[in-house]
C-alpha positions in Angstrom: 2.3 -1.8 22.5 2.0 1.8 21.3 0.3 4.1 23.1 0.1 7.3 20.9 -0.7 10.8 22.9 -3.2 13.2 22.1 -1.0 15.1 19.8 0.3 12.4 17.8 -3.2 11.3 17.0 -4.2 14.4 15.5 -1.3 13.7 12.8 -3.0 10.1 12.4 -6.2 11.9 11.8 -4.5 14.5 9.7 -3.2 12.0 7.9 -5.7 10.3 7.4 -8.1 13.5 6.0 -5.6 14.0 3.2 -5.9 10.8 2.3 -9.0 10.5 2.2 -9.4 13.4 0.0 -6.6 13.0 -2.4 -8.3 9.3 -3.0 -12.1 10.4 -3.3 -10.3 12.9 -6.0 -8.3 9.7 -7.6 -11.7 7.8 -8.0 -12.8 10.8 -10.5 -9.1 10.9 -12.2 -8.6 7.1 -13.2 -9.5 6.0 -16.4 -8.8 3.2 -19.6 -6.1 4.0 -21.8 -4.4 6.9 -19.4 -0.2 6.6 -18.6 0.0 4.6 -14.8 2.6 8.0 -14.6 0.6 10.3 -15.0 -2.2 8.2 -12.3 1.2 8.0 -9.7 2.3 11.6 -9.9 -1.5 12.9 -9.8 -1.6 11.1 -6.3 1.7 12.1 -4.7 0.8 15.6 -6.2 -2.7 16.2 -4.6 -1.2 14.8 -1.2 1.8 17.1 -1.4 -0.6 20.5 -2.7 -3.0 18.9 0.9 -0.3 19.6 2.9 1.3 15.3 3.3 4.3 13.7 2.0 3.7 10.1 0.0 4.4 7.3 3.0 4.8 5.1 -0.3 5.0 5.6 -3.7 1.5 5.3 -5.0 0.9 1.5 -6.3 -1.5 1.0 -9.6 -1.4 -2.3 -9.6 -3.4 -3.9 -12.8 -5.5 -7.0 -13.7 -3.5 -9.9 -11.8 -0.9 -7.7 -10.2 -1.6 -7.5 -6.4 0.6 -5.2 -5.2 3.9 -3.0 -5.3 3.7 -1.8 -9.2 4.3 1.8 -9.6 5.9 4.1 -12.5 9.4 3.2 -12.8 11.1 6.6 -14.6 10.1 7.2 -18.2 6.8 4.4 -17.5 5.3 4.4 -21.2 2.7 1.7 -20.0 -1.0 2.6 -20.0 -4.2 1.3 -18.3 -5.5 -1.1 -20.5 -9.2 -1.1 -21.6 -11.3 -3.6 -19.4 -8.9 -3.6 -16.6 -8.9 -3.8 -13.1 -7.1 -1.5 -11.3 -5.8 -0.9 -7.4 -4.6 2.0 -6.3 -2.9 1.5 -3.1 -1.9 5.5 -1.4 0.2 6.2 1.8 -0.2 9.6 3.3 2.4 10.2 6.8 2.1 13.5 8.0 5.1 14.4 10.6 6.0 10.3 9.9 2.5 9.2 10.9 1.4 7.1 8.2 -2.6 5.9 7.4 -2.8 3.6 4.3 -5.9 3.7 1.5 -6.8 1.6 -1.3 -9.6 1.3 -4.0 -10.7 -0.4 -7.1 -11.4 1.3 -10.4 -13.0 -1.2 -12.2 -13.2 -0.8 -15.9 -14.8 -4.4 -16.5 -18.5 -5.0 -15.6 -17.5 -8.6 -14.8 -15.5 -8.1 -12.4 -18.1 -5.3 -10.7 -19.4 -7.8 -8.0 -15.4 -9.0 -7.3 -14.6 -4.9 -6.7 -17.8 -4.9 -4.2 -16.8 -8.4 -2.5 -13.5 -6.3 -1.5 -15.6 -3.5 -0.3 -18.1 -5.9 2.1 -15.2 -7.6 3.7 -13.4 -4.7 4.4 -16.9 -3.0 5.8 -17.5 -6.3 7.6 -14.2 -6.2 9.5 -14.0 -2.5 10.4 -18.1 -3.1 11.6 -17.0 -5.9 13.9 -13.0 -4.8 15.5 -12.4 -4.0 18.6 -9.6 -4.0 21.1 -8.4 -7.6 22.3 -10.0 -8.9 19.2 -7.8 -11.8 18.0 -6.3 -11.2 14.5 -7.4 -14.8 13.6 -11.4 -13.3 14.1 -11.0 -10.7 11.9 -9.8 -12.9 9.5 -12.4 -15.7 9.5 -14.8 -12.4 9.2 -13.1 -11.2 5.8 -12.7 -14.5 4.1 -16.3 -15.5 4.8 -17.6 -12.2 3.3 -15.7 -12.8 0.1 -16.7 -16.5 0.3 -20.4 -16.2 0.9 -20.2 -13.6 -2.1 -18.8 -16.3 -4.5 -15.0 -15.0 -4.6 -11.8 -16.3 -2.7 -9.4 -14.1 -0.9 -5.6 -14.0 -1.1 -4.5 -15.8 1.7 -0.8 -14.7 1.8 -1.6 -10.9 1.6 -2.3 -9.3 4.4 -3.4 -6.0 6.7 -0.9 -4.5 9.2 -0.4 -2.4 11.7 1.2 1.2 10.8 3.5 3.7 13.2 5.7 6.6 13.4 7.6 6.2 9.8 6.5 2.6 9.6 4.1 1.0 7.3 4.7 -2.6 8.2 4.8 -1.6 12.2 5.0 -5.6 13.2 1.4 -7.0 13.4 -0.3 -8.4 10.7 -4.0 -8.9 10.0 -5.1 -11.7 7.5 -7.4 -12.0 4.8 -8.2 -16.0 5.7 -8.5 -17.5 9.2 -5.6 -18.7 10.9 -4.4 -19.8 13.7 -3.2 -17.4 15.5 -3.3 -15.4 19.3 -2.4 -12.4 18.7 -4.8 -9.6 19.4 -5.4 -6.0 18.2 -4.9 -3.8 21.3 -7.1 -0.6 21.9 -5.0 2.6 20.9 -3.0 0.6 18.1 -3.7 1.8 14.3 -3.9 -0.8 11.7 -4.6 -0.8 7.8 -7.1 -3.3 6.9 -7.1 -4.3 3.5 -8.9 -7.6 1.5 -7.3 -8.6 -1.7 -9.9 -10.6 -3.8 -9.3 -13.1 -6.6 -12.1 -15.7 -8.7 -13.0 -18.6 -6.9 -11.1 -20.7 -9.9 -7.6 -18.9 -8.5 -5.4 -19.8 -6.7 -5.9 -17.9 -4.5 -1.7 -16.3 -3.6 0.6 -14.0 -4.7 4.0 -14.5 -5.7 7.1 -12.7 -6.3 7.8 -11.3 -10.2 11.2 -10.5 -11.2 10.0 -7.0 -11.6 10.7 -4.2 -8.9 9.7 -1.1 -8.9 9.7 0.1 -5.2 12.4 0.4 -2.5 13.8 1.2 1.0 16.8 2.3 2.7 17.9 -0.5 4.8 21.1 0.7 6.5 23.1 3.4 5.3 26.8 2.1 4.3 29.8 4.0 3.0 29.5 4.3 0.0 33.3 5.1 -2.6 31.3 6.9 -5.5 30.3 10.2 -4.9 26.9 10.4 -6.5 25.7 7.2 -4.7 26.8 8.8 -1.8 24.9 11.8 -2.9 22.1 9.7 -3.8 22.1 8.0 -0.3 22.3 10.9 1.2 19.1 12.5 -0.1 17.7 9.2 0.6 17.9 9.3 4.4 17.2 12.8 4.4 14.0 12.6 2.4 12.6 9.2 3.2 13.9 7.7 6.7 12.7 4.5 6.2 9.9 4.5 4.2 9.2 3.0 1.0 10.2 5.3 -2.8 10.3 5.1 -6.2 13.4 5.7 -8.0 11.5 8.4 -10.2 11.9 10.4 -6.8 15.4 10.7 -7.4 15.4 12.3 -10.3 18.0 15.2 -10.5 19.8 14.1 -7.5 22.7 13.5 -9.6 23.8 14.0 -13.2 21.4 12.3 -15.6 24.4 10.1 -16.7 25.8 9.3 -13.3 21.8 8.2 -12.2 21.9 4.6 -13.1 25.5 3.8 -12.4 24.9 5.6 -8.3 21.4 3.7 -8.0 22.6 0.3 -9.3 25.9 1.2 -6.6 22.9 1.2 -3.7 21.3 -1.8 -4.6 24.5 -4.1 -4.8 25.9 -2.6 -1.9 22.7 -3.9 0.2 22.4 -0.4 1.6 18.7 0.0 -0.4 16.3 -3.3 -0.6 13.7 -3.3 -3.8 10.1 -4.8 -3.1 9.0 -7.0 -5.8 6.0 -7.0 -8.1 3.1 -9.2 -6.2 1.1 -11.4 -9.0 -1.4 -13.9 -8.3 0.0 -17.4 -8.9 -2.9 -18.3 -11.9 -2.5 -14.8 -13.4 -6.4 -14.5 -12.3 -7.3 -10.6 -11.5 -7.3 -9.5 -8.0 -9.3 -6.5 -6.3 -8.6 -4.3 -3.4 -10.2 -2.4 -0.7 -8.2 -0.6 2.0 -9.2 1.3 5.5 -7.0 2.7 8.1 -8.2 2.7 11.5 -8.0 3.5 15.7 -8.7 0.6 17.5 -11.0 1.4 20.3 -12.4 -0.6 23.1 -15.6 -1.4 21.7 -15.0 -0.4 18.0 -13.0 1.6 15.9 -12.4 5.2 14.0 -11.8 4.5 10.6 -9.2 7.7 9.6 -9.1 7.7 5.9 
């Protein structure tokens, strides 16, 4: 169990400010018919000029996509009238890492789906507490977005963050299950409902897109830009998630996709794929992160 000192709270709560910010300031900046690239680097921008580094790339994820979309290099895609957007942002300052997400919705229809996110997420940060079982928290979010007429995504879930992790080990689901595990008092955690119709079905699955990766263990690499690459890589992102627009300039322009594609088959980088909800029904989001306490929580972003 981690039990974070006094100092390495204040970069949670650090953290957590700038993202906070930078995402009250995203709210204001999304809109129908803009480039997602220009919505991505906005976000990494403001929580660079706020004094954080991106923990992730930032996700603007659209209409059924879930989860894990952002700008691939040269993204010509744009926000499409009527649509529902997530933006998912990942501040870590010093590797400390807090986790916000919110819904622009651009369709009145799907106005009470957006505010069905925000009640279970309210309705689970109102009720944690240390030694609360995971499998409580749970039951809480899925029968706020049940009594509200929705259903939540029951194979998305919240987790717990730490020192260059974002995925730290436990996880907090949107449905109740059975499970014993327990949040423990000091531990920080992301809490996040996803939302779909009540017609859904109600999961995410895996599309052959990927636009989001990790270094999983540095191996020797024979070409000298994808050792280049891989070196600016571990230097830059430890373990945390990137986008491959990072890289740009590492290497040549014309020795880019030859090093990248030289990562990828060697194992040495994993790529997270595109999350889509199995009926192609749209999803919302709504994402806290907070200090579990004995007898509450301090929500940081």
């Amino acid at each position: 169990m981690p039990s974070y000192d006094k100092e390495e709270l204040e970069k949670f709560r650090l953290s957590g400010k700038i993202l906070r910010e930078a995402r009250e300031e995203m709210r204001q900046f999304v809109h129908e018919n803009m480039p997602i690239i220009d919505v991505c680097e906005k976000a990494e921008a403001l929580i660079c000029k706020k004094g954080g580094k991106p923990a992730f790339p930032c996700n603007v994820s659209i209409n059924e996509v879930a989860a894990h979309y952002t700008s691939p290099p040269n993204d010509e895609r744009r926000i499409p009238e009527k649509a529902v957007v997530k933006v998912d942002m990942g501040v870590h300052v010093d590797g400390y890492v807090t986790d916000t997400a919110f819904t622009a919705c651009f369709n009145p229809e799907y106005r009470s789906m957006q505010n069905a996110a925000e009640q279970a997420l309210k309705a689970a940060i109102d009720s944690i507490h240390g030694e609360m079982s995971v499998s409580k928290i749970g039951e809480i979010i899925e029968q706020t977005i049940k009594n509200r007429g929705f259903k939540p995504i029951s194979n998305l879930t919240g987790h717990s963050v730490g020192r260059y992790l974002i995925h730290a080990g436990t996880s907090i689901p949107n449905v109740q299950q059975i499970s014993f595990t327990k949040v423990r008092t000091g531990e920080v955690f992301a809490i996040e409902p996803f939302v779909t119709t009540p017609e859904a079905v109600g999961r995410v699955e895996d599309s052959p897109q990927t636009t989001i990766f990790r270094l999983v263990k540095a191996k020797s690499q024979k070409d000298p830009y994808a050792k280049k690459m891989l070196k600016y890589i571990e230097d830059n992102f430890k373990s945390l998630p990137f986008a491959e627009r990072w890289l740009k300039d590492v290497v040549p322009r014309d020795k880019h996709r030859e090093a990248f594609k030289h990562l990828l088959d060697s194992k040495t980088l994993m790529a997270y794929p595109v999350f889509v909800e199995v009926s192609r029904k749209n999803v919302t989001q709504a994402e806290h992160t907070v200090l579990i306490t004995e007898d509450g929580c301090e929500v940081l972003t």
